[in-house]
N, C-alpha and C positions, 0 to 999 in steps of 0.2 A: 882244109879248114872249114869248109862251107857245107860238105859233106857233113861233117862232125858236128856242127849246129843242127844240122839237119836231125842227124838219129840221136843228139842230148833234146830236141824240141820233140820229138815222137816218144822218146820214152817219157819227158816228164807230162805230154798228155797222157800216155797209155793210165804212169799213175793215177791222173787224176779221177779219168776215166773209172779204175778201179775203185779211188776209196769213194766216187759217186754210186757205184752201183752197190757197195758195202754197205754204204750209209743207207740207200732205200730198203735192200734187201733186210737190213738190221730194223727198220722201221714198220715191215709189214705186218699183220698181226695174226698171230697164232693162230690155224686152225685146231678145235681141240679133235681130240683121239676120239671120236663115238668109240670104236670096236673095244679099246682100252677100258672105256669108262664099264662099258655094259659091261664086259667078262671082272669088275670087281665084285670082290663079296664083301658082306657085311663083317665089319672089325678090319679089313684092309684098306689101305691109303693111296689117293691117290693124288695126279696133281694138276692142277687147275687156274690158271690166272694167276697173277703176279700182284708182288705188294713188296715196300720197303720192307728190309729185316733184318738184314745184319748190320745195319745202321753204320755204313758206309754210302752215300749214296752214286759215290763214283763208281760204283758197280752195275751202278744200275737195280733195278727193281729185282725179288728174286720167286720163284716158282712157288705158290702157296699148294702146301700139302693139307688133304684134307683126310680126318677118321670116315669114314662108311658107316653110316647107324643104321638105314634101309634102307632095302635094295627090292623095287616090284618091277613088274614087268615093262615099263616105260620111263621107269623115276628113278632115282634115288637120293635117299639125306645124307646129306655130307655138314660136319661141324670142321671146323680150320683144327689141327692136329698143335695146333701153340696159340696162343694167345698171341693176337695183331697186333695190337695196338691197344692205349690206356684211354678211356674217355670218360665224363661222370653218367652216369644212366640219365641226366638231365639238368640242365643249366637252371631250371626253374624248381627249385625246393618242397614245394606245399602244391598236393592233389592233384598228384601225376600219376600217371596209368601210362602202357606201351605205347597205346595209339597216338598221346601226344607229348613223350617223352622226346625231347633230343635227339638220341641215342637213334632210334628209330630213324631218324629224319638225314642221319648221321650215314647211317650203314646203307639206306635207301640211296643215296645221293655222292657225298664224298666216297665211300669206302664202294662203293659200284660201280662207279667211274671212273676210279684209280686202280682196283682191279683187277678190269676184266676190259679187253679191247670188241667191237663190236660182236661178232660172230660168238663170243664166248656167251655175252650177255642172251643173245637168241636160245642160249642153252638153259637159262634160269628162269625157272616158273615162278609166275605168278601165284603165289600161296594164299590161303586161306588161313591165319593164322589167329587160333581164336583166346579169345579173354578169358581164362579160367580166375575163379579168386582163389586166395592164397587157402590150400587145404588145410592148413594146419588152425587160420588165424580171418579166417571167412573175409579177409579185407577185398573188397571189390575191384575188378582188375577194365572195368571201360568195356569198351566195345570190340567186336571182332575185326583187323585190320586184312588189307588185301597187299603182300610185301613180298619182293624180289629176296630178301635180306631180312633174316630176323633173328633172335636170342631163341634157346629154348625155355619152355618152361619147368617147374619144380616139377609136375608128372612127368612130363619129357624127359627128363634128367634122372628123374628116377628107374622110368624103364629102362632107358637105351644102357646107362651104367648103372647095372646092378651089381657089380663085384664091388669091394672094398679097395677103396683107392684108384678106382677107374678112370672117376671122374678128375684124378689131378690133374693140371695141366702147369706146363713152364712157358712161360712168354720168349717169344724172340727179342734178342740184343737191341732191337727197336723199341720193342713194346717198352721194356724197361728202363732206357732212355727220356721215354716219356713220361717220366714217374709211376710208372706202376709199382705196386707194393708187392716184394720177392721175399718168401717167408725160407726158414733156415734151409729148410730142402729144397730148395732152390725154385718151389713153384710159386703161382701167382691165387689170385683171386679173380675171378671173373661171375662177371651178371649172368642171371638171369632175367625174360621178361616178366617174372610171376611178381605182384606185389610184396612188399614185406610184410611187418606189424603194423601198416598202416600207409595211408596211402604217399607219404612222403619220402618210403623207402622202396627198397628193390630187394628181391630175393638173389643170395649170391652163393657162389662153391666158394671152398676156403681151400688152403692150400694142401689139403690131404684128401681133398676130391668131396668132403663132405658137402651136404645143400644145408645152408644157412638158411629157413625158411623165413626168420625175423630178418633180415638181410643190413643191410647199412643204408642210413642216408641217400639219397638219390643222387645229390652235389658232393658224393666223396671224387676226387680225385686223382685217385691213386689204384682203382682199380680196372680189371683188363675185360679184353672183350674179344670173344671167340663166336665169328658171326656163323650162320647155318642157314641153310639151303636147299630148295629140291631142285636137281638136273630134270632137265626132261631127256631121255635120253632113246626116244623115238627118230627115227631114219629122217 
């Protein structure tokens, strides 16, 4: 009898033993793939840091896939391959620009830190991301901002998707939980940082990949946001 206490007490530590080192091991945080990242080309996806999205959270957070827009010898753009998450381009309605939009303050801070765990972050440059005004509609876009995390803008969008219908994109089961607006073909609408028709809106793609250069409201609600990036992707 005393035997058999003996090896029921050794086996329920070994358990424990095990789901303690599961639980750290499940805890540690990703180192990403440099050799992966470099051998992508531009138009291929790849995947990078985690975020809610299939809007189960008992799953746990899941692996954000990112489009490749450019790719240079130490760098490259990566935009999220779905729309994240629903946010307004900014809480504050009247004579906003990027630099002191929400939206900005949003992707720098919450959406950076939720993520991407340390090591990942040491991978994200530091941009130069400059204030163009709206081409079509001369409206004035602020100053040039220095961001981890940022929207593209209407020239941006215009080069990297020049095919027709490039630019749609479909939000994950999160995003649209969050109210984002899902047009019949099932995509979404997402920002741009470019100004609209003025300085109280944002330039947006609509759901057929078009660029809205008059764009909507800044305080709409219901629209998605597909953050971008440069990797540094030096040794």
């Amino acid at each position: 009898m005393k035997r058999k206490r003996i090896v029921t007490y050794l086996l329920a530590l070994a358990m424990l033993l095990c789901l303690t080192g599961c639980k750290e091991e499940k805890s540690k945080p990703k180192r990403p793939n440099m050799d992966t990242l470099r051998a992508a080309e531009v138009g291929s996806y790849i995947y990078f840091g985690e975020y809610e999205q299939d809007n189960d959270e008992s799953t746990g957070k899941e692996a954000i896939e990112w489009l490749v827009l450019d790719s240079q010898e130490d760098k490259m753009l990566v935009i999220s391959r779905y729309a994240l998450d629903c946010q307004p381009y900014s809480t504050n309605p009247k004579d906003v620009s990027w630099e002191t939009c929400t939206l900005r303050s949003w992707l720098n801070k919450t959406f950076y830190e939720t993520a991407f765990v340390p090591e990942e972050q040491n991978n994200i440059m530091d941009s130069l991301v400059t204030a163009v005004s709206n081409p079509y509609y001369e409206t004035p876009a602020g100053n040039d901002t220095m961001d981890k995390v940022f929207l593209l803008s209407i020239d941006e969008t215009n080069l990297y998707f020049t095919d027709d219908n490039t630019g749609a994109c479909q939000g994950t089961p999160y995003c649209y939980a969050q109210d984002a607006y899902k047009a019949d073909n099932g995509n979404c609408w997402w920002w741009l940082r470019s100004p609209g028709l003025d300085t109280a809106s944002a330039a947006i793609v609509d759901g057929d990949g078009d660029v809205r250069p008059y764009g909507r409201d800044v305080s709409h609600v219901d629209s998605a946001v597909r953050p971008a990036m440069w990797i540094d992707l030096k040794p």
